[in-house]
DOMAR-282196 format. One record per residue (C-alpha): residue in one letter; x, y, z. Coordinates in Angstrom, 3 decimals, padded with zeros to 6 digits. Last residue first. Layout:
REM DOMAR-282196
> code/c1/c2/c3
> A/X/Y/Z
...
This chain:
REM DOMAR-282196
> code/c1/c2/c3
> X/007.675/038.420/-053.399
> X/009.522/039.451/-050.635
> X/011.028/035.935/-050.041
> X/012.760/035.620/-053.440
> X/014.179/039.243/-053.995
> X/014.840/039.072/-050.175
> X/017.158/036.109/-050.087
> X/019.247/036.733/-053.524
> X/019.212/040.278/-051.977
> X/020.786/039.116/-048.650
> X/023.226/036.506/-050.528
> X/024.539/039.212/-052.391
> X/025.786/041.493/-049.347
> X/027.212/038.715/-047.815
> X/029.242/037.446/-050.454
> X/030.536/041.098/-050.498
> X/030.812/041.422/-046.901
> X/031.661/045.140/-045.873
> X/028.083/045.260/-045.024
> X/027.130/048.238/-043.743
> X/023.866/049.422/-041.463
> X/023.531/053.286/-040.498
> X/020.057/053.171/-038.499
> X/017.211/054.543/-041.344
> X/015.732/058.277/-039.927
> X/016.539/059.670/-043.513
> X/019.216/062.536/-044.053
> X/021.539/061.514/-046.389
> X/019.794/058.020/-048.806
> X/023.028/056.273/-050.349
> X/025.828/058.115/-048.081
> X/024.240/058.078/-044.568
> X/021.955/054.636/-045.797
> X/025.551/052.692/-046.042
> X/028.002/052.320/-048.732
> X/028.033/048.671/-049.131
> X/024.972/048.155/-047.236
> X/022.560/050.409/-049.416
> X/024.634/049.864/-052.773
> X/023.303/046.394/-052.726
> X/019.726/047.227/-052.195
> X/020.390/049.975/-054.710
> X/021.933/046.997/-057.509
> X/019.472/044.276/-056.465
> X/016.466/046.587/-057.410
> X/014.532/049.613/-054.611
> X/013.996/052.697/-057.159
> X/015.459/056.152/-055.801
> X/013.891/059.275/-056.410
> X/015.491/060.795/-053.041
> X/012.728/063.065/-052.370
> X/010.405/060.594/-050.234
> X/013.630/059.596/-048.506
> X/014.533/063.151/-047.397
> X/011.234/063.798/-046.449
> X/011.296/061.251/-044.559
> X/008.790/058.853/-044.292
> X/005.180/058.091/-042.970
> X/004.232/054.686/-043.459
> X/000.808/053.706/-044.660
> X/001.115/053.589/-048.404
> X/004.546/052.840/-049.357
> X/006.105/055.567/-051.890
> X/009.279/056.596/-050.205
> X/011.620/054.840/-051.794
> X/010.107/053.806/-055.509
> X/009.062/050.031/-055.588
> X/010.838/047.902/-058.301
> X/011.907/045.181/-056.152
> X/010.119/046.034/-052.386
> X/007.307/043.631/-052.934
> X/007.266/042.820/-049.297
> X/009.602/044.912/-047.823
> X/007.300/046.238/-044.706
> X/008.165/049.864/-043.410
> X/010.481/050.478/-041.305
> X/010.338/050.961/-036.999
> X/008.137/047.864/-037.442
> X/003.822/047.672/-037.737
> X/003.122/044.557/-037.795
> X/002.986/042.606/-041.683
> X/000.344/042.805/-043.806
> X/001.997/042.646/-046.786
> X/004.572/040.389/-044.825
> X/008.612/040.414/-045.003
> X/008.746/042.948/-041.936
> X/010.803/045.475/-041.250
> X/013.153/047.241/-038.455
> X/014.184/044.750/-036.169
> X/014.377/042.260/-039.176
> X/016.954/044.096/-041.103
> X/020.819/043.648/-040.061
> X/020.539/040.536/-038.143
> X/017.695/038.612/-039.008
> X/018.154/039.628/-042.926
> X/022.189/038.280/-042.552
> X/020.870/034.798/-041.429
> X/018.357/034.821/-044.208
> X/020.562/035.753/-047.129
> X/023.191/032.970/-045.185
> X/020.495/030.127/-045.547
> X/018.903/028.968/-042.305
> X/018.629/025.877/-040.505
> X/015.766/025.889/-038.407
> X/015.156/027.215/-034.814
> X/015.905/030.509/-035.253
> X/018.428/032.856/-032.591
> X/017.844/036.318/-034.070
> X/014.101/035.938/-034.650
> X/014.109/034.370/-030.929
> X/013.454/031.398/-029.307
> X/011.186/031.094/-025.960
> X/012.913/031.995/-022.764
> X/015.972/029.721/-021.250
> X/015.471/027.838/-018.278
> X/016.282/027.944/-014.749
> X/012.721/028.814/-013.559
> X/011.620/025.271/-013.770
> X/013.929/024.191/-011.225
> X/013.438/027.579/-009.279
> X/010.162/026.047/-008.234
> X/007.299/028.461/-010.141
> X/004.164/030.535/-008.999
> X/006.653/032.752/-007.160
> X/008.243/034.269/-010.210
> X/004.836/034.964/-011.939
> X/006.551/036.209/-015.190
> X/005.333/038.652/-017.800
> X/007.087/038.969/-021.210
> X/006.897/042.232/-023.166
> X/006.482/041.908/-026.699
> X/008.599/042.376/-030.134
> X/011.137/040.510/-028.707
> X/015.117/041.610/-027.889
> X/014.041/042.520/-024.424
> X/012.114/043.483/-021.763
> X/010.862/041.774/-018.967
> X/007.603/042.639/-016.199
> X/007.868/039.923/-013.147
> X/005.211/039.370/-011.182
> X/005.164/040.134/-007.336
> X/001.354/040.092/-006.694
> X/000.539/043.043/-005.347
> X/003.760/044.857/-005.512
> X/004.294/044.840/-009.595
> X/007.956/043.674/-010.506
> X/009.690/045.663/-013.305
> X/012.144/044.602/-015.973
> X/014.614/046.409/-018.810
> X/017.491/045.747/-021.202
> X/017.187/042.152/-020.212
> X/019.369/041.318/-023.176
> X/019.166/037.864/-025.417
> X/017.302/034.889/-024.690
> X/014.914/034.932/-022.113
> X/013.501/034.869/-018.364
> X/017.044/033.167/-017.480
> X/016.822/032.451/-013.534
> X/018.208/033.335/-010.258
> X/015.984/034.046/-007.813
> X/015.264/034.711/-004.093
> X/018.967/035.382/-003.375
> X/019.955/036.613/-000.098
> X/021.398/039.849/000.258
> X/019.877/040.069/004.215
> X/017.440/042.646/004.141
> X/017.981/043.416/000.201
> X/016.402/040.389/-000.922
> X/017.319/039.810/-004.018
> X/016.313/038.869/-008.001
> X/019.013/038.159/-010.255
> X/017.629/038.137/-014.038
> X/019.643/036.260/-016.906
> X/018.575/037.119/-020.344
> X/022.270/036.814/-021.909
> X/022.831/041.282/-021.618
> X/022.009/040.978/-017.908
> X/018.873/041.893/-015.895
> X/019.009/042.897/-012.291
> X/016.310/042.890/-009.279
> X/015.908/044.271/-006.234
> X/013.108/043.191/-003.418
> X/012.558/044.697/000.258
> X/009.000/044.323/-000.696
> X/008.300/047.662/000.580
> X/011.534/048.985/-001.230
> X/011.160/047.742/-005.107
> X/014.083/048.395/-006.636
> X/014.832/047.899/-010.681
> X/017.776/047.240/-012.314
> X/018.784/046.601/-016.139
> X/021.454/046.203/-018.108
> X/024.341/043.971/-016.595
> X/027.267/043.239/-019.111
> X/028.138/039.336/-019.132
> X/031.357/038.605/-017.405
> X/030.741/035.853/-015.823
> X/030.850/034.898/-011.607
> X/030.817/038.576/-010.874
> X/027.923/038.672/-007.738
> X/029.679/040.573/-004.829
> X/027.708/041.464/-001.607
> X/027.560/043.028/001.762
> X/030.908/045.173/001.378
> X/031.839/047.518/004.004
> X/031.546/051.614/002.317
> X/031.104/052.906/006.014
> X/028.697/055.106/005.508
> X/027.105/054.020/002.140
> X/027.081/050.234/002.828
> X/028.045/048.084/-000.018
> X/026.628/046.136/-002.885
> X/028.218/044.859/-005.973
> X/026.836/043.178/-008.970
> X/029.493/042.668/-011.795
> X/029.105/041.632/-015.375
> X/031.948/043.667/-016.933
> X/028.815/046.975/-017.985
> X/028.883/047.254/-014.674
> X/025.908/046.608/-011.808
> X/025.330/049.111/-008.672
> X/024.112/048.816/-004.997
> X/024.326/051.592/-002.695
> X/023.446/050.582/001.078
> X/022.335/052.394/004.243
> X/018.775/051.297/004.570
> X/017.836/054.805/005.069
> X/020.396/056.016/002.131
> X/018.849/053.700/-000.129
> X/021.063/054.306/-003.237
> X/020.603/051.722/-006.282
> X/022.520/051.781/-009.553
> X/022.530/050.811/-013.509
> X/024.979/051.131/-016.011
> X/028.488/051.670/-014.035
> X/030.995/051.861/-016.400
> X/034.225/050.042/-015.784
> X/037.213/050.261/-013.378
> X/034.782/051.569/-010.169
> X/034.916/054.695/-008.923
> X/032.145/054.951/-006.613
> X/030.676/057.452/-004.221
> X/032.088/060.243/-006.467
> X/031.561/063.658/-004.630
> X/029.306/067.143/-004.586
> X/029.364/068.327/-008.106
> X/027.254/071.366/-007.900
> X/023.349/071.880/-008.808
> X/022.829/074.174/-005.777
> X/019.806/072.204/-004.695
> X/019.919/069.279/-006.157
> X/023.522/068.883/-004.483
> X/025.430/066.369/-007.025
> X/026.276/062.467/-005.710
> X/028.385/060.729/-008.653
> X/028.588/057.164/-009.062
> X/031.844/056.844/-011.103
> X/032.935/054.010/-013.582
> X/033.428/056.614/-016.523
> X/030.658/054.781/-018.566
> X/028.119/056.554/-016.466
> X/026.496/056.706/-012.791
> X/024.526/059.872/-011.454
> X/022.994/060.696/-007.804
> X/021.340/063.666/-007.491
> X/021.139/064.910/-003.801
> X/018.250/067.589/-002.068
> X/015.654/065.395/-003.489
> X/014.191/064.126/000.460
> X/014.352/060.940/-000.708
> X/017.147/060.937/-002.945
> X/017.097/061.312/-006.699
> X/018.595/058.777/-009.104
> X/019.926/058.626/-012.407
> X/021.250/056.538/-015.007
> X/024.159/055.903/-018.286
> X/025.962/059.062/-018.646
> X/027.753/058.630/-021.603
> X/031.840/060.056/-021.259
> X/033.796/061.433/-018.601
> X/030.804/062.487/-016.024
> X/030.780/066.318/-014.760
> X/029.130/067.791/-016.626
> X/025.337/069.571/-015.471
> X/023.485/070.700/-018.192
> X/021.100/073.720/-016.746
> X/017.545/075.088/-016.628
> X/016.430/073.282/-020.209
> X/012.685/075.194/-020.905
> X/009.702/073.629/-020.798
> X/007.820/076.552/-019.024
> X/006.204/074.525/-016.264
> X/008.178/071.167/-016.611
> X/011.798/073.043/-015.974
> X/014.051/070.667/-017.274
> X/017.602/069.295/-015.967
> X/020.063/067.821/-018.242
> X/022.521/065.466/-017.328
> X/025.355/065.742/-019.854
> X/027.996/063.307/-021.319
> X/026.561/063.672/-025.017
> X/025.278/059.940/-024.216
> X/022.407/061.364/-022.096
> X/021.114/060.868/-018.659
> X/017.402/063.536/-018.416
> X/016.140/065.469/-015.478
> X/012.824/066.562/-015.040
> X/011.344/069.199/-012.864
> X/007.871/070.384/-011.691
> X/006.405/067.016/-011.619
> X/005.999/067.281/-007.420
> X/008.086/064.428/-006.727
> X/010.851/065.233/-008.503
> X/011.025/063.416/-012.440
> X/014.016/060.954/-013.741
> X/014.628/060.215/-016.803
> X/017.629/057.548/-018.318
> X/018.966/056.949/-021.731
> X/018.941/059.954/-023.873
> X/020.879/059.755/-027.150
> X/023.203/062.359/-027.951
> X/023.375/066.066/-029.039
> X/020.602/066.866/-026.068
> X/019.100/070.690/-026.497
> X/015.533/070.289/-027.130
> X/012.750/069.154/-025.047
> X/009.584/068.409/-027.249
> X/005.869/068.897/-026.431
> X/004.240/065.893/-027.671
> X/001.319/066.495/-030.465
> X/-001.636/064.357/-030.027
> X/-003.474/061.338/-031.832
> X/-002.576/058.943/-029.233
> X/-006.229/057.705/-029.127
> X/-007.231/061.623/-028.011
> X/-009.170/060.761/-024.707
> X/-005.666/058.352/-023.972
> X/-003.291/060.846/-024.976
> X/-005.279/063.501/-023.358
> X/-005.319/062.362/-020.087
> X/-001.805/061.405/-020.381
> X/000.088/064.578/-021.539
> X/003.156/063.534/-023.457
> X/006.507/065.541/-023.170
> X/008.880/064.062/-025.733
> X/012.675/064.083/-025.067
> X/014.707/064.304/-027.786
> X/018.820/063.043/-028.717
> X/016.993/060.813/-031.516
> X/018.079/057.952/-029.877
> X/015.265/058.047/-027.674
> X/013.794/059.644/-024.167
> X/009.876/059.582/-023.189
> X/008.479/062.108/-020.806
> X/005.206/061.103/-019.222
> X/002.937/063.934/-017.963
> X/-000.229/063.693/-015.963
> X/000.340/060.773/-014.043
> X/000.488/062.735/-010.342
> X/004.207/061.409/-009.944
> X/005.628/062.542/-013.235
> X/005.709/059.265/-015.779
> X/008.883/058.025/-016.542
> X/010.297/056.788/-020.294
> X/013.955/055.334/-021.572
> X/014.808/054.156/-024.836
> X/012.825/055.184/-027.639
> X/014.506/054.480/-031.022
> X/014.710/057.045/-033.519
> X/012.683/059.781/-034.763
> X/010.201/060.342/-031.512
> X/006.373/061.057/-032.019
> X/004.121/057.895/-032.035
> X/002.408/057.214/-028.487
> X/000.472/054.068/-028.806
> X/-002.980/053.669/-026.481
> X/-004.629/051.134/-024.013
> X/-002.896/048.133/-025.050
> X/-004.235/045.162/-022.274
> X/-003.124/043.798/-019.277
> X/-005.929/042.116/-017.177
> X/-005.194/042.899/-014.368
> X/-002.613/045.942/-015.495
> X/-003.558/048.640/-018.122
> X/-000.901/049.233/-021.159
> X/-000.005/052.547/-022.492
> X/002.673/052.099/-025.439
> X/005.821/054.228/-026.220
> X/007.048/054.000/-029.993
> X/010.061/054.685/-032.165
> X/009.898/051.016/-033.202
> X/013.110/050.269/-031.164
> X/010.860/049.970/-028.165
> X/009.695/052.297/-024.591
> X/007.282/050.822/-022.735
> X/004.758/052.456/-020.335
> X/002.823/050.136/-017.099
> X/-000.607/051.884/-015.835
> X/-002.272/050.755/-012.764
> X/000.193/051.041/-010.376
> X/-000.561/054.554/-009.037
> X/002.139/055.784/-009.239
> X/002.398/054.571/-012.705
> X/004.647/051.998/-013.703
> X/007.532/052.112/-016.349
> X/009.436/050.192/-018.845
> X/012.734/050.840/-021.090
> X/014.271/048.887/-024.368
> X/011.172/046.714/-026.040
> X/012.223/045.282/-029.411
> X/010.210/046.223/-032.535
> X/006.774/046.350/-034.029
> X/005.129/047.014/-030.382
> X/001.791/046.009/-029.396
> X/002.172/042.370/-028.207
> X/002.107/041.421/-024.072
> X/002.922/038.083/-023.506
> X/001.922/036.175/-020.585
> X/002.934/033.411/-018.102
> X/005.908/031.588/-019.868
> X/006.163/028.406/-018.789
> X/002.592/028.004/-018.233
> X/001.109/025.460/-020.434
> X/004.160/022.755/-021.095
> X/007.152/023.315/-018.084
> X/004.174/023.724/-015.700
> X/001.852/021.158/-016.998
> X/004.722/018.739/-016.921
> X/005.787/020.060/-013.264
> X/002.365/019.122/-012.014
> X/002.456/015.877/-014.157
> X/005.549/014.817/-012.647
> X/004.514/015.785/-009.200
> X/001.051/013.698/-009.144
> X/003.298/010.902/-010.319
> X/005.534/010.515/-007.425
> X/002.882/011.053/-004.983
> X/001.139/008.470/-006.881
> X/004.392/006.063/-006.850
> X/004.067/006.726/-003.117
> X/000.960/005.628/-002.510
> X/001.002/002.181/-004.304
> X/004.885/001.740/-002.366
> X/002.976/002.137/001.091
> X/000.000/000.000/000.000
């Protein structure tokens, strides 16, 4: 009876973890964007998550159940970084355009994302980090130019560019009480500023490589950071003891986020591996890959601790950490475009990696930060109905044939089409080069 009741036991638990590994590996996937997902956000409130993707695009989404509320289409590049102000009118999303786009909520929503964003001008590199005071009234903005910029929301005017960082500033953070700045970049250096004179107060870290994302609780007396070498370090701020090192690879880390009243901090690396722990005693909770590729961003909702993780996909993954042994957690996401299954030819292999981000193969493919290629031999530049191009490209009189394709990555879209939002792509490849139009004049048609 004894051995009849245990090989039950046994078997209840390998179906439980069947069902697991087979219907809920991945909890949810949240589609709206046409390109890779680089920055989320939550509202104040907690009701409203923001994501920032490749396809030049911030979406809305509502929480429980999550759902696409509205698309905010404005920026000329990538968007990388977004924040809402504390009271949820305004969200300010950064990109790789060097702007940062002031979007009123209410009226985004009311208005279906048809609405002009009120731009802040005066970046000459990409903007990678925002951070808002508490009362909305000022913003301040990490760029690659080497500047933190700091915006007056009332009159939306720049107040000052503080410099002090050698090279990309990479993230910022205000203290409680907003009287310090704190700043990390590629220099190494976490950098404490006085918010209130706007001076360069003192580096409380000079580490050997840049610092891309940071923690300070000053009440909980630690500052935790991760490097673009792989390393997690944590240490008290007084007394600068050391509570924690994590630098078993050298993978870059990403991607950070804190959530105090659940004493919980995670980090995202650039292989999909997320370290989730508890900062009363540094212990780990979890250790897991949540996908394949970068964790360029993640978020964990208080109520019910899920996990919020973006990456190389077109959607944003959401994980219910606790719902799963750590067994089952220890696996890789689902595949990627840039990581396929099947054999593929070279054409294809080079279409995944310079093009796919950006366009589609389908005639009614998603919308991408390009528009689709299907039936792109012969096609004027310009002249797709449905996508709104440059002006530059409209004017450019160029037909799309193996020779311009070709021409494209040998030269490069800043020589064969000047002034067009297209990402400079070269292929000095000659083989290369051929096999990707051999592969696109047969699958775009």
């Amino acid at each position: 009876m004894n051995r009849i009741f245990k090989f039950l036991i046994i078997l209840i638990l390998i179906i439980k973890i069947f069902f697991i590994n087979n219907s809920a590996y991945s909890i949810e996937k949240l589609s709206a964007h046409g390109g890779p997902v680089k920055g989320l956000t939550i509202s104040s409130d907690k009701q409203i998550i923001a994501s920032a993707s490749f396809d030049y695009s911030a979406v809305l989404w509502a929480i429980n159940p999550t759902k696409d509320i509205v698309t905010l289409i404005g920026h000329d590049a990538a968007v990388n970084t977004l924040k809402f102000t504390e009271d949820i009118k305004w969200l300010a999303t950064g990109g790789d355009d060097n702007q940062i786009l002031l979007w009123d909520v209410k009226q985004s929503i009311l208005l279906d994302g048809e609405i002009e964003p009120i731009k802040l001008l005066g970046h000459k590199g990409k903007i990678v980090d925002l951070e808002f005071t508490k009362d909305g009234t000022k913003l301040y903005s990490a760029s690659w130019d080497g500047t933190i910029g700091i915006w007056n929301i009332k009159d939306k005017k720049n107040i000052k560019f503080l410099r002090g960082h050698k090279g990309p500033v990479y993230s910022l953070q205000l203290n409680k009480d907003e009287k310090k700045l704190f700043s990390s970049g590629a220099d190494g250096k976490i950098i404490e500023w006085n918010n209130e004179t706007l001076q360069y107060v003192v580096p409380l870290i000079e580490n050997g490589w840049g610092v891309s994302v940071f923690t300070v609780d000053e009440g909980k007396d630690f500052i935790t950071y991760g490097s673009i070498d792989g390393v997690i370090k944590v240490k008290t701020i007084n007394e600068k003891k050391d509570l924690l090192k994590i630098a078993e690879d050298r993978i870059p880390i990403l991607s950070s986020f804190y959530l105090p009243k659940k004493n919980m901090l995670t980090y995202g690396n650039a292989k999909g591996r997320v370290i989730i722990l508890n900062t009363l005693d540094w212990s780990l909770i979890r250790d897991f890959n949540a996908v394949n590729g970068p964790v360029w961003d993640n978020l964990i909702l208080e109520n019910d601790s899920s996990l919020f993780v973006a990456g190389l996909d077109d959607f944003i993954t959401r994980w219910h950490i606790f719902d799963f042994p750590p067994q089952i957690l220890e696996r890789p996401g689902p595949a990627r475009r840039f990581q396929p299954d099947k054999e593929a030819s070279n054409g294809e292999k080079q279409f995944a990696r310079k093009c796919s981000v950006c366009h589609t193969l389908k005639k009614d493919g998603k919308k991408r930060a390009g528009p689709s290629l299907y039936k792109v031999f012969g096609r004027e530049a310009g002249t797709l109905n449905g996508y709104v191009y440059s002006e530059a490209l409209i004017n450019s009189k160029i037909i799309w044939n193996e020779k311009s394709i070709n021409k494209l990555f040998e030269e490069g879209p800043d020589k064969v089409t000047p002034g067009t939002k297209m990402p400079i792509q070269k292929m000095k490849n000659k083989k290369d080069r051929i096999d990707l139009v051999l592969f696109l004049k047969e699958a775009t048609n």
